[in-house]
C-alpha positions as CSV (number, residue, x, y, z in Angstrom):
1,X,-97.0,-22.0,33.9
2,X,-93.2,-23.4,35.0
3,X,-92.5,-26.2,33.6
4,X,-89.1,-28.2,34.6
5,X,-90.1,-31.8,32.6
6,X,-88.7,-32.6,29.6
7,X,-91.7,-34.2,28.4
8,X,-93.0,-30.5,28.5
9,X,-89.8,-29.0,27.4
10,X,-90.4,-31.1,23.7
11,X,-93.8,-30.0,23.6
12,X,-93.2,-26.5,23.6
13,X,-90.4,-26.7,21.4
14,X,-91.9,-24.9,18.3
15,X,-91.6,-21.7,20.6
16,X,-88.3,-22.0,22.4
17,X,-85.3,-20.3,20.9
18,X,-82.0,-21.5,22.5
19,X,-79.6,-19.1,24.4
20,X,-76.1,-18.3,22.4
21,X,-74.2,-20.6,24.3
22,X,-72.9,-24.1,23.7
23,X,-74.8,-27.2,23.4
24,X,-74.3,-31.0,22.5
25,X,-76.5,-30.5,19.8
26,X,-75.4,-28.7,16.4
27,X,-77.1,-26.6,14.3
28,X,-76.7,-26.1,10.9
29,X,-77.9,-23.3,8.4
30,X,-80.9,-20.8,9.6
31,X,-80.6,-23.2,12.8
32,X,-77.1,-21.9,13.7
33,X,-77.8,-19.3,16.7
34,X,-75.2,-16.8,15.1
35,X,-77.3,-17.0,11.9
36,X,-79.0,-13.9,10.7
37,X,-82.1,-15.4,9.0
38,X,-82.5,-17.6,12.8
39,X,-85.0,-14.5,14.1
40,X,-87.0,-14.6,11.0
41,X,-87.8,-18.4,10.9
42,X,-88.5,-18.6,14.4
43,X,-89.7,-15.1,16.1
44,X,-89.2,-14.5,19.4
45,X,-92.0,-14.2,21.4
46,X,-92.7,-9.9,22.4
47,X,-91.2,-9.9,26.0
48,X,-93.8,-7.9,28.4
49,X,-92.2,-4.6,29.9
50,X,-89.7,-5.1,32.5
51,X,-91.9,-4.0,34.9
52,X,-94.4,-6.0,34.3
53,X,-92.7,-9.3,34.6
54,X,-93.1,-12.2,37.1
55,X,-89.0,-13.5,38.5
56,X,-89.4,-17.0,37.9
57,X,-89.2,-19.5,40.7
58,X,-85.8,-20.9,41.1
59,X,-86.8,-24.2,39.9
60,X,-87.7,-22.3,36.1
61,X,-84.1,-20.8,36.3
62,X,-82.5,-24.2,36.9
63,X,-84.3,-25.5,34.3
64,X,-83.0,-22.9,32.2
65,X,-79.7,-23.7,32.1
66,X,-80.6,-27.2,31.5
67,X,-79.9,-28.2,27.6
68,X,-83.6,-28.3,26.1
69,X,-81.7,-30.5,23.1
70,X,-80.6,-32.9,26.0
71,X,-84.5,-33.6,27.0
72,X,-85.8,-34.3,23.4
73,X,-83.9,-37.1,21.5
74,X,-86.9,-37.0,18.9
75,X,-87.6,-35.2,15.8
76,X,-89.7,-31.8,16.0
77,X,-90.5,-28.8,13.6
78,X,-90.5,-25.5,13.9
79,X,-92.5,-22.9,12.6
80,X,-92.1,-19.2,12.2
81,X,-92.0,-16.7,9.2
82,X,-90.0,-14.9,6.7
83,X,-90.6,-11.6,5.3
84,X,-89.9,-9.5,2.3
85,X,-86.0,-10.3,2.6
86,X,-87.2,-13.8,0.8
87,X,-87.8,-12.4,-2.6
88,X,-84.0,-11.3,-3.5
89,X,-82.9,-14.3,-1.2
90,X,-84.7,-16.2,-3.9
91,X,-83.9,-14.7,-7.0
92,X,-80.4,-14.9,-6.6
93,X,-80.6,-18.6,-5.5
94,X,-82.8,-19.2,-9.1
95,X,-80.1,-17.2,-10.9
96,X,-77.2,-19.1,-8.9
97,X,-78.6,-22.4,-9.8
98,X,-79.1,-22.0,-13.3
99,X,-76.2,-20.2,-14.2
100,X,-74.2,-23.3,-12.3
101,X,-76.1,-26.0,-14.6
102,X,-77.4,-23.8,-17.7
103,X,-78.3,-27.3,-19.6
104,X,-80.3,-28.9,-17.1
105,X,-83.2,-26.1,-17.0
106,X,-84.5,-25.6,-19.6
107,X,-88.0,-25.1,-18.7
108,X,-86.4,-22.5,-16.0
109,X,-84.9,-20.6,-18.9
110,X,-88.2,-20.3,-20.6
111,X,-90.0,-19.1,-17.9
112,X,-87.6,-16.9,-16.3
113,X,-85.2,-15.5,-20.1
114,X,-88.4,-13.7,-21.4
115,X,-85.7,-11.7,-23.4
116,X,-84.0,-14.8,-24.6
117,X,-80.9,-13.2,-24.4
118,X,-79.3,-16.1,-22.6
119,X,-78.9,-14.9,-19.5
120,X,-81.1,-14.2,-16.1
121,X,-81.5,-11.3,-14.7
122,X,-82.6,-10.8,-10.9
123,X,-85.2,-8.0,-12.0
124,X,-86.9,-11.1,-14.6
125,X,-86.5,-13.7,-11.9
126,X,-88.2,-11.3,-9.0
127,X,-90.9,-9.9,-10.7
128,X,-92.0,-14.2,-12.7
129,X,-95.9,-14.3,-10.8
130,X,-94.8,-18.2,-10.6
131,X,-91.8,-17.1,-8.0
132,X,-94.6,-14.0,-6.4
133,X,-97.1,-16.8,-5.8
134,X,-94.9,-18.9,-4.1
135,X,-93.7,-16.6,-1.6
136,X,-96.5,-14.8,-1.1
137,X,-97.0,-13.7,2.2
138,X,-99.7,-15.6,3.9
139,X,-100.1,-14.9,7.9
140,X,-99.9,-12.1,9.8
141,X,-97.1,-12.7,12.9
142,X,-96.1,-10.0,15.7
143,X,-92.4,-9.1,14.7
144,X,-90.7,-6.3,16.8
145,X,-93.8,-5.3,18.9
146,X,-96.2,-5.1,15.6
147,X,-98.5,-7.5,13.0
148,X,-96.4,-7.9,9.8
149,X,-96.9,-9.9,6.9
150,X,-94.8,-13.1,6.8
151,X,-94.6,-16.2,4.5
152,X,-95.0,-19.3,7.1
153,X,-91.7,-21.6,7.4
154,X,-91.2,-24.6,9.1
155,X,-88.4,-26.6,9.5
156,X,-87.6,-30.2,10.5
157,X,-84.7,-30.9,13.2
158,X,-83.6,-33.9,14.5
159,X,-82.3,-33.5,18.1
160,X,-80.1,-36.0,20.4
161,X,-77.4,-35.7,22.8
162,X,-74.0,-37.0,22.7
163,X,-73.4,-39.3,25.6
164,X,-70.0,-37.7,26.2
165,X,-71.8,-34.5,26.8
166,X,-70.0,-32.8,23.5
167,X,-70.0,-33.2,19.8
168,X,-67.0,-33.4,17.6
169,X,-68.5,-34.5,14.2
170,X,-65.5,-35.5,12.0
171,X,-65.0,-33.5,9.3
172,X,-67.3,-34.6,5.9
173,X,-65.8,-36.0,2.9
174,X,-65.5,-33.5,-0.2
175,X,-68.3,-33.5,-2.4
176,X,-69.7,-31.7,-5.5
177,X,-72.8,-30.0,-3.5
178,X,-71.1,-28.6,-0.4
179,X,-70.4,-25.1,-1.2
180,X,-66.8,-25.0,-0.1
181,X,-64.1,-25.4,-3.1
182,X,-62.2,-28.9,-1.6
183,X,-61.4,-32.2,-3.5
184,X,-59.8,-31.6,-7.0
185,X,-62.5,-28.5,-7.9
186,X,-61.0,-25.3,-9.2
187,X,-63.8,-23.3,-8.0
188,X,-66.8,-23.6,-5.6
189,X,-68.4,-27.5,-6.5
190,X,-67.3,-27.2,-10.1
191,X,-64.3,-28.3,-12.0
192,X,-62.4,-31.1,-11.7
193,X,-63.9,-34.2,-11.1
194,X,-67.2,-32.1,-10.1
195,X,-69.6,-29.9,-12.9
196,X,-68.0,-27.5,-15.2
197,X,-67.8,-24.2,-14.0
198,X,-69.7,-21.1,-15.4
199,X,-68.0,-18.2,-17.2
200,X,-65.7,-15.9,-14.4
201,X,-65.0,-19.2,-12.0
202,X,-61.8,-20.6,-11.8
203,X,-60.5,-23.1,-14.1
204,X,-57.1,-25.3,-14.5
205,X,-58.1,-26.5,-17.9
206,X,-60.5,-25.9,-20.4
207,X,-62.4,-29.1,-19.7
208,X,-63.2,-27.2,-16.0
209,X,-65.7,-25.0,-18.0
210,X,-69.3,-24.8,-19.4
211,X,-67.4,-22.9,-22.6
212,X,-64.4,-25.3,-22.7
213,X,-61.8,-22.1,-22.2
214,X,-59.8,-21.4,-19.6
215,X,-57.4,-18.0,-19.9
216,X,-55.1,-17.1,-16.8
217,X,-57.5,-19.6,-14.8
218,X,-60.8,-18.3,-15.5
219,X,-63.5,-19.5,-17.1
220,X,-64.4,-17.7,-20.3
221,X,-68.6,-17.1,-20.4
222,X,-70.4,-18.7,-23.1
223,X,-71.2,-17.7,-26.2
224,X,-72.3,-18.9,-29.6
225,X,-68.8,-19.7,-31.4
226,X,-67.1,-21.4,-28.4
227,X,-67.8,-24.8,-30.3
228,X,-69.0,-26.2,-27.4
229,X,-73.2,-26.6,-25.9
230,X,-73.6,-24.4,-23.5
231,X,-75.8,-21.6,-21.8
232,X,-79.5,-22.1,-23.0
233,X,-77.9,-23.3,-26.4
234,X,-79.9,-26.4,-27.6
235,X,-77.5,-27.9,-29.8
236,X,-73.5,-26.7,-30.4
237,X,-73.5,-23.1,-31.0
238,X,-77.1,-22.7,-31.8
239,X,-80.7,-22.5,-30.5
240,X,-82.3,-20.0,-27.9
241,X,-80.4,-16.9,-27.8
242,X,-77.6,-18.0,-30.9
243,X,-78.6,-18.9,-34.8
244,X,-81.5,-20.5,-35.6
245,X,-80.2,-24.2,-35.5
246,X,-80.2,-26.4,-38.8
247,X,-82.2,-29.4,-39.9
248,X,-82.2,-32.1,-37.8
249,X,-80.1,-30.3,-34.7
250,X,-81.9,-30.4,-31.2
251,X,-84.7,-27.7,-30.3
252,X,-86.8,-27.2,-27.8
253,X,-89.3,-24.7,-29.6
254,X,-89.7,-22.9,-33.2
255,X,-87.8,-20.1,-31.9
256,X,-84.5,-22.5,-32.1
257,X,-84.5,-23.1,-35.7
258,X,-83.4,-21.6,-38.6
259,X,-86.4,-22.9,-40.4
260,X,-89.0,-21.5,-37.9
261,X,-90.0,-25.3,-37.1
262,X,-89.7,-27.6,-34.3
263,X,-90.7,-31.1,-34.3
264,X,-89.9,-34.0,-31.3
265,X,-87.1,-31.8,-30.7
266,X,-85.2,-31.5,-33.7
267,X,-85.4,-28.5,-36.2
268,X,-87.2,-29.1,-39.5
């Protein structure tokens, strides 16, 4: 049936995809109406044949023009589906995130480095069963006319209206986690007052890196004689894919010491 409430409008938000056009309310990431995961999350429903269809009365096309983010001030979800696009999505965001913080996962290195050659492929992060499990498909949606396996999404938005009828959000203050190289960083949220960069990001000194050198403004990678910790190292220049570290330096198995034993984190 038509429906020109807003009440009603709210309620059948979950299946409602906004026309490409202008609205007081912004939306950000798969949200964005230009985005091209925005079709994936939320499906749009099959439209019958052309022939087939019913004009609506004039009242529907009204209410079509009307800004459904204008009629529901509230919070809602909304659920859809993503398909097989998901598992590189997610390798490289594993990869991306470890490689930008190498020291603060260690128990992803040890799932994910089965090698332990201290660094993370896309093939050894894809084809982890811990990663498979989680995005294993689970329903069965109607994409492009036919059933196809998806992995259920749903996503929380909170809608309201400006009362001047437009938004103009002021612009957000630098930060660390942004994903756009502003403040004092020397490379995309890292440097500067922000994390040290990875090997191959851009540097202005060697305190900007993971490895502590910067040549000609790039990072150099890490590697076991830099002097510094870094990578999957567990203490300076040793552990996990370097030497075997000495007694008493920091481990995190066997594996890490030149002794063959590991005890409350510190080679034996």
């Amino acid at each position: 049936s038509w429906v020109t409430d807003g009440a009603t409008w709210c309620r059948r938000l979950a299946t409602l995809i906004p026309p490409r056009r202008s609205h007081p309310t912004r939306f950000h990431g798969v949200l964005s109406s230009a985005h091209v995961w925005r079709s994936r999350v939320i499906p749009s429903p099959t439209a019958p044949p052309a022939s087939t269809r019913t004009p609506p009365p004039s009242a529907m096309r009204l209410a079509r023009r009307l800004d459904w983010a204008a009629q529901c001030p509230l919070a809602h979800t909304l659920r859809g589906g993503v398909g097989d696009e998901i598992r590189a999505e997610t390798s490289r965001g594993v990869r991306a995130m470890m490689l930008a913080d190498p020291q603060g996962h260690p128990d992803a290195a040890a799932l994910f480095d089965r090698d332990r050659d201290g660094d993370v492929s896309l093939e050894e992060i894809g084809t982890s069963s811990l990663v498979n499990s989680v995005i294993e498909p689970d329903v069965q949606l109607r994409v492009d006319g036919r059933e196809q396996p998806r992995l259920t999404a749903a996503i929380r938005v909170h809608l309201s209206p400006c009362a001047a009828g437009t938004c103009v959000d002021p612009a957000p203050a630098p930060s660390c986690f942004d994903r756009v190289r502003n403040g004092d960083e020397t490379a995309i949220d890292c440097g500067g007052g922000c994390r040290t960069c990875a090997g191959g990001e851009g540097c202005a000194a060697p305190a900007d890196c993971q490895s502590n050198a910067c040549t000609a403004g790039v990072c150099a990678a890490p590697s076991c004689s830099d002097g510094v910790q870094s990578g999957f190292e567990t203490d300076v220049d040793c552990g996990w894919n370097c030497a075997g570290c000495a007694r008493g330096q920091v481990c995190r198995s066997d594996l890490d010491c030149a002794g063959g034993a590991c005890e409350a984190g510190a080679c034996l």
